[in-house]
C-alpha positions in Angstrom: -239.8 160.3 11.6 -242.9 161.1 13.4 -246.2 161.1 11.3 -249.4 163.2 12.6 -252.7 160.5 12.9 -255.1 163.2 13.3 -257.2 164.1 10.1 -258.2 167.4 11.5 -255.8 170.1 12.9 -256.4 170.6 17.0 -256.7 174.9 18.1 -256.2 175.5 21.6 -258.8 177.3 23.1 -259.8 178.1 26.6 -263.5 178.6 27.6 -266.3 177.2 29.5 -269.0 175.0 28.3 -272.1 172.5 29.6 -271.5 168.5 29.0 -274.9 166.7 30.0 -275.2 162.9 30.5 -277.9 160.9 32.0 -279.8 164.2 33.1 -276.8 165.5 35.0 -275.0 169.0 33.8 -271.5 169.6 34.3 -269.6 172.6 34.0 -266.1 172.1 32.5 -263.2 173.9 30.1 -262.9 173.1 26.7 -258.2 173.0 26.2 -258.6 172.0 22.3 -260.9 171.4 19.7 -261.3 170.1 16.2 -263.5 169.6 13.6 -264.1 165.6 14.8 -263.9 166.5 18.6 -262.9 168.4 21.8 -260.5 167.9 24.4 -262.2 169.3 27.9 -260.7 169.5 31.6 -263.2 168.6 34.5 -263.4 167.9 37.9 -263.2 164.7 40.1 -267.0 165.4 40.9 -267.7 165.2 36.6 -265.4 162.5 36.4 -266.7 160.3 39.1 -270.9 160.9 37.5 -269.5 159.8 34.3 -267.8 156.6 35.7 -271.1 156.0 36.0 -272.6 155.3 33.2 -273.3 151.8 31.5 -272.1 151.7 27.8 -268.7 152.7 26.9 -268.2 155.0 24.6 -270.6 157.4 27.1 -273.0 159.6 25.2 -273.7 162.7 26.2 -274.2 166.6 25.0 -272.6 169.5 24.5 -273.7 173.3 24.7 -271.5 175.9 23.6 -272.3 179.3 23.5 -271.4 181.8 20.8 -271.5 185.2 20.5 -274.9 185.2 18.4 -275.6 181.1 18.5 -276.1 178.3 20.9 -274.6 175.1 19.7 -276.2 171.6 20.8 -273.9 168.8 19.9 -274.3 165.1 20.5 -271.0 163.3 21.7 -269.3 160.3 23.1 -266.8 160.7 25.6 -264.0 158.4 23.8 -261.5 159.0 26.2 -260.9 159.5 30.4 -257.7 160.0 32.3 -256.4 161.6 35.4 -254.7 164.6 35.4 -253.8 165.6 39.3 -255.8 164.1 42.4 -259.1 166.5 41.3 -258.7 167.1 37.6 -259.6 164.9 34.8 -258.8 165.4 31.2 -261.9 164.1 28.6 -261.4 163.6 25.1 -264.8 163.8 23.3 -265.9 162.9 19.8 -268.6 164.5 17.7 -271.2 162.8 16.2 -273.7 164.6 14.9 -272.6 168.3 13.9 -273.6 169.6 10.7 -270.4 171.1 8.0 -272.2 174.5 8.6 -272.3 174.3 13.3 -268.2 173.1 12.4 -267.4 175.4 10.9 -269.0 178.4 13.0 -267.0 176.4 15.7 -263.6 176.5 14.4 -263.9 180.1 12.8 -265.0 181.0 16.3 -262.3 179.6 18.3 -259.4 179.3 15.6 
């Protein structure tokens, strides 16, 4: 019998947001999210500038937009792996958002 890990039920969603690490922004697509992280598609360019980095987990940040609110949320990128020859899939945890910024995510996007 299987048995779900995951505390927190994952919505698939589909839309754009901004990741910045070490002063760099990238453009990517958010494919699920949850209330303890995101899963995000980028390119080989993103992928690459992230390799990058020195520590392991990588922090960076997140801006979403909403329809009347602009979300700021500090992360680590927890997870890396290759997709196709250009794409890369990211699996990023939250570490800093607020119960109230969660759940004006998920109500958003659910």
């Amino acid at each position: 019998m299987h048995s779900e890990r995951r505390h927190h039920p994952r919505y698939l969603v589909d839309f754009k947001l901004k990741l910045t690490s070490d002063q760099q922004n990238h453009f990517i697509t958010a494919v699920n999210l949850s209330a303890a992280g995101i899963q995000v598609i980028c390119d080989d360019d993103c992928a690459e500038q992230l390799s990058k980095g020195q520590q392991h987990p990588l922090a960076c940040q997140l801006t979403i937009e909403l329809p009347h609110n602009k979300l700021s949320i500090n992360c680590r990128i927890v997870v890396k792996r290759r997709l196709s020859q250009c794409r890369y899939i990211l699996g990023i945890k939250f570490i800093d958002l607020s119960n109230d910024d969660c759940e004006l995510l998920i109500n958003n996007y659910r």
